[in-house]
N, C-alpha and C positions, 0 to 999 in steps of 0.2 A: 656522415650524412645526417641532416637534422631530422630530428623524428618529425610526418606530418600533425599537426594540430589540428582537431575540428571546431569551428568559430564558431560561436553560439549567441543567440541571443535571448534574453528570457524575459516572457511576458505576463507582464505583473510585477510591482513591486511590496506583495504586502506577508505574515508570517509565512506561507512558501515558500516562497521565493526566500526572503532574508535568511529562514533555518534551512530549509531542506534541501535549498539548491545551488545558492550564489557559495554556498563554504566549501561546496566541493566543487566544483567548475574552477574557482580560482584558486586553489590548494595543489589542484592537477596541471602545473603551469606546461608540463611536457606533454600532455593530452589534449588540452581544451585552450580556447583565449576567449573571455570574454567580451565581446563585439558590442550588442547594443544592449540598453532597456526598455520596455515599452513601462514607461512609469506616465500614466493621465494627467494626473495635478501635480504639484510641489519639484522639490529638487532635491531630495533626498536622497535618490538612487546616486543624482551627479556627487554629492557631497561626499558618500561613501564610499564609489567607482568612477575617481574621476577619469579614468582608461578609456573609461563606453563611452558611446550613445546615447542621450534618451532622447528616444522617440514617443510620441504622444497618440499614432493611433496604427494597428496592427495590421493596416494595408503596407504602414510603412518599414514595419521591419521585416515582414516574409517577403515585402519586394528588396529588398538589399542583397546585390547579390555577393556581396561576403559571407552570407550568413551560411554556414552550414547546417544546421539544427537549431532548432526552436524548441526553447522549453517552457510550457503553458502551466503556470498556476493560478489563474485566473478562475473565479466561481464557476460551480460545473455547468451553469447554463449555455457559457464558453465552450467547454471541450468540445463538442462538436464543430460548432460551425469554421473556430478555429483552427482544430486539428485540419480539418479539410480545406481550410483558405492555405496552409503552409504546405499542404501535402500537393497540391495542386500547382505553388509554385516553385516545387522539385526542391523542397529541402525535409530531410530527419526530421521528426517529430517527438521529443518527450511527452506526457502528458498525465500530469496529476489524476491522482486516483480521486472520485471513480472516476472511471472510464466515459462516460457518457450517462447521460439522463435516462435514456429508455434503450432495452435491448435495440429495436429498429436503428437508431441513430447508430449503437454499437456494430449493427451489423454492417451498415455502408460505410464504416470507417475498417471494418477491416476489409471492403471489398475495392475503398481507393486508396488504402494505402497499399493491397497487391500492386491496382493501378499504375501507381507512378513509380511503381520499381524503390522504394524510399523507406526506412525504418520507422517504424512506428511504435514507442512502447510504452508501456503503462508504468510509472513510477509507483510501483508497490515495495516501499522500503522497510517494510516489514518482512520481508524477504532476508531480511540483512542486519535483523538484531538476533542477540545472543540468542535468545529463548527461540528464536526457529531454527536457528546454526543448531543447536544443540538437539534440540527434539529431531532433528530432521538425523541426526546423527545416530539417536538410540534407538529410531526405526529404521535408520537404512542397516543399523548391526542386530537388529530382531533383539535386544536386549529384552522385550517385554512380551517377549514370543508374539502372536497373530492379536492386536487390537480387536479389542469388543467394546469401546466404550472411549470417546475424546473429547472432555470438554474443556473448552476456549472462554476465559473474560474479559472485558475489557470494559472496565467499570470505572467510572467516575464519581464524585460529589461536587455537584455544582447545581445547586438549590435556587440560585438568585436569578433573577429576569436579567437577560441579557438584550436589551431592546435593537441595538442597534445588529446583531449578528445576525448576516443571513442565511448561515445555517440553521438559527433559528425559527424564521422567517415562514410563511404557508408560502414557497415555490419550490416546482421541481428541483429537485435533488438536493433538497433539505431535509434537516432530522439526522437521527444515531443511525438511523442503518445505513444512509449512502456514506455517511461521514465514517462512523467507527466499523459498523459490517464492512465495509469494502475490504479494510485488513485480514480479519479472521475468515469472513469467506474465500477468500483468495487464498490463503493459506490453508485449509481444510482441501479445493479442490486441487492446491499443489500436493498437500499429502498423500491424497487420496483417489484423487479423480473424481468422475462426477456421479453422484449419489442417483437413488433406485426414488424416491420420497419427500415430500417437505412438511413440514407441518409449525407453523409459526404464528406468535403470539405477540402482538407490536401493541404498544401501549402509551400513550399519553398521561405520564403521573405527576407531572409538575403542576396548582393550580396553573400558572401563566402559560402551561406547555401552549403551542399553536402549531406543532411536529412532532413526529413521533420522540419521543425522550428515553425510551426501554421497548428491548424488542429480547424474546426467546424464541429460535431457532432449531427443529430436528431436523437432523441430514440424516436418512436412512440407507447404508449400506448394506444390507444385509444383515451379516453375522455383526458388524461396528454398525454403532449408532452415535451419532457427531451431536451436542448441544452446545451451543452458541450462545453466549448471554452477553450483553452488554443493557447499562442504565446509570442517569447520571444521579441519582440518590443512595448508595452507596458509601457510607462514610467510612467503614471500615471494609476495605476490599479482602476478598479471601483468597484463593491460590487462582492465579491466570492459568494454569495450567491443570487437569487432570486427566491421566492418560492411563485406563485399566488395559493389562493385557492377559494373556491366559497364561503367562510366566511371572508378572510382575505389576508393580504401579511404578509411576512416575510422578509426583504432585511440585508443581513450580509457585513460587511466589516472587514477586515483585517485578519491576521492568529493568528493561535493558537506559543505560545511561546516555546512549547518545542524543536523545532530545532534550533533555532538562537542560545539558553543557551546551549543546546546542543554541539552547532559547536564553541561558545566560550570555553569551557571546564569546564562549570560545570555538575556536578555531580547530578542527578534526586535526593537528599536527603532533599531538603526544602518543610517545610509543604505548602508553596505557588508555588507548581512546578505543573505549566502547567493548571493556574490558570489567566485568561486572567485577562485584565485593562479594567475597567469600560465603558473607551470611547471607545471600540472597538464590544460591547455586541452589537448584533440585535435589530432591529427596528421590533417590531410585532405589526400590525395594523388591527384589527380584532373583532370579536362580541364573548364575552365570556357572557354565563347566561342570553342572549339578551340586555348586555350591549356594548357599542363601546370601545371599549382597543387600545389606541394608546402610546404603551411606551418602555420601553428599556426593553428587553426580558434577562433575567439575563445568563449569556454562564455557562456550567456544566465544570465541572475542566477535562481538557484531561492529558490522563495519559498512552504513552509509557510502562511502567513498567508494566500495568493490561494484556498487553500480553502475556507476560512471566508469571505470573501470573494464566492465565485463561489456560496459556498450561499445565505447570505442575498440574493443576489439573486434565486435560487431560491425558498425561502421567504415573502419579501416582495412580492417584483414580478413570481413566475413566469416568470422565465426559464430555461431548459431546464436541466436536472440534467445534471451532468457526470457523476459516479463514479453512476450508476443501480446498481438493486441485481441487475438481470439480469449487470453484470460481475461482480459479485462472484460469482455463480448461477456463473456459468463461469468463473471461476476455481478454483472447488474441484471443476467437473465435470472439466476437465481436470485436476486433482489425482489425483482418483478413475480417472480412466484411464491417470495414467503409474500409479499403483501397480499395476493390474490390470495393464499392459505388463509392467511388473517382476516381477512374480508369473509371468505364463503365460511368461518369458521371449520374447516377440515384438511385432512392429508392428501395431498393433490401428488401426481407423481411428475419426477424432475424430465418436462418436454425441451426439445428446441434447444440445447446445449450444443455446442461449439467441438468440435475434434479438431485440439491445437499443439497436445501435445506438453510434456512439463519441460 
């Protein structure tokens, strides 16, 4: 008996869509078929996938009723009205991180996407490279006895005006924190849960900035204290990772390979895909058995592909949703609270958060 497939159509044709979603949709040919595109101008999409559709305006592909699920990587001013035009006409919903523009918007998508009975999730595929496979590994083994101390970078160098980007652009849900914050907070509140605290510092450093371009971040738990840095002047980046605990450290450098392979054009199909290089593995320096362990912590293979993956068995067989869309609800709630930090200048504590569950 053929296994069922779920059709998809995906809206948007531009670096989303091309890296982060059309390579696994059609790599998973026993999972997914891809059905349409909503591509506006050109025929790019057709030239690429001559299989699809393209369709030119997004009344027309949520009305198709082949389509199973929709997946949106269109500008976040999109994600709402979007998410909710496809949810409304009873199909699955992907949705490019963030999640929505303002907590409010976040909350009435997760209250229509109970609604119509229909999946709704946040494409946080940061979930799904080495460097969280792995951290997520040496705290769920206590390797660094009880955390007091986690911080997160995601740092760039990119100095020059970019006129035409509208992440760069003064509209909502532009700038590094909806863009780059979205990752690391999402991943701090899967660690962790949701923080007692906030206290943030968002900054404008580029002459040409017209967004924020650097923002630092404290999530106060208690006994662990979370600092969050991201900023695109940066030329030489230090460890994306450092993780004190009351047994040990953890210090990480570099990133995981699947988006650079990605943005060159290959294909997620090699058994060494998204399988880090040795000199890039963490430093874990710590007491294991009440011995001292100081060595290279081996990184776990990240893998884009288990998302699609872990949805369709979500979609078909009902098993539990990973990325729900209450994380994404809080991740733009705690957005909206470091900036209100940054504004009043002070530590405001974390209100109106979501119980969703990891």
């Amino acid at each position: 008996m053929a296994q069922q497939k779920i059709k998809v159509g995906v809206v948007g044709f531009g670096i989303s869509a091309k890296v982060f979603h059309l390579p696994f949709i059609t790599t998973l040919p026993e999972q997914y078929e891809l059905v349409s595109i909503l591509q506006r101008k050109g025929d790019e999409a057709k030239a690429q996938f001559p299989q699809a559709k393209i369709v030119r305006t997004i009344e027309e592909l949520v009305q198709d009723p082949e389509i199973d699920l929709v997946v949106i990587t269109t500008p976040n001013d999109t994600h709402f009205p979007y998410s909710k035009m496809a949810l409304e006409a009873g199909k699955h919903v992907v949705l490019e991180k963030p999640f929505t523009n303002t907590a409010e918007e976040g909350r009435q998508l997760v209250e229509i996407a109970k609604a119509s009975g229909k999946i709704l999730s946040v494409y946080q595929n940061r979930r799904y490279v080495s460097d969280f496979s792995t951290i997520k590994e040496i705290l769920d083994n206590k390797l660094l006895g009880e955390v007091h101390e986690f911080e997160a970078h995601y740092d760039r160098y990119r100095a020059e005006e970019r006129p035409a980007a509208w992440r760069e652009a003064p509209l909502p849900g532009s700038g590094i924190l909806y863009d780059l914050g979205a990752h690391i907070i999402d991943q701090v509140l899967y660690f962790f849960g949701m923080p007692q605290n906030i206290t943030a510092d968002i900054r404008l450093q580029r002459p040409h900035a017209r967004v924020d371009d650097y923002f630092n971040i404290w999530l106060d738990y208690g006994f662990n204290k979370v600092i969050l840095h991201a900023g695109m002047l940066v030329r030489e980046p230090g460890p994306r990772y450092m993780i004190q605990g009351t047994l040990g450290s953890f210090i990480k450098y570099g990133e995981d390979p699947q988006e650079a392979r990605l943005r060159a054009g290959e294909l997620p199909v090699d058994d060494d895909w998204g399988q880090e290089k040795e000199d890039t593995f963490g430093l874990l320096h710590t007491v294991i058995n009440g011995e001292t362990v100081k060595k290279k912590y081996p990184s776990l293979r990240g893998s884009y592909a288990d998302y699609y993956l872990e949805l369709y068995q979500t979609i078909v067989h009902g098993a539990p949703l990973r990325e729900k869309p209450e994380h994404g609800y809080n991740t733009i709630r705690i957005m909206e609270l470091a900036i209100q930090s940054n504004q009043e200048k002070r530590t405001i504590p974390c209100t109106g958060l979501m119980d969703g569950g990891v």
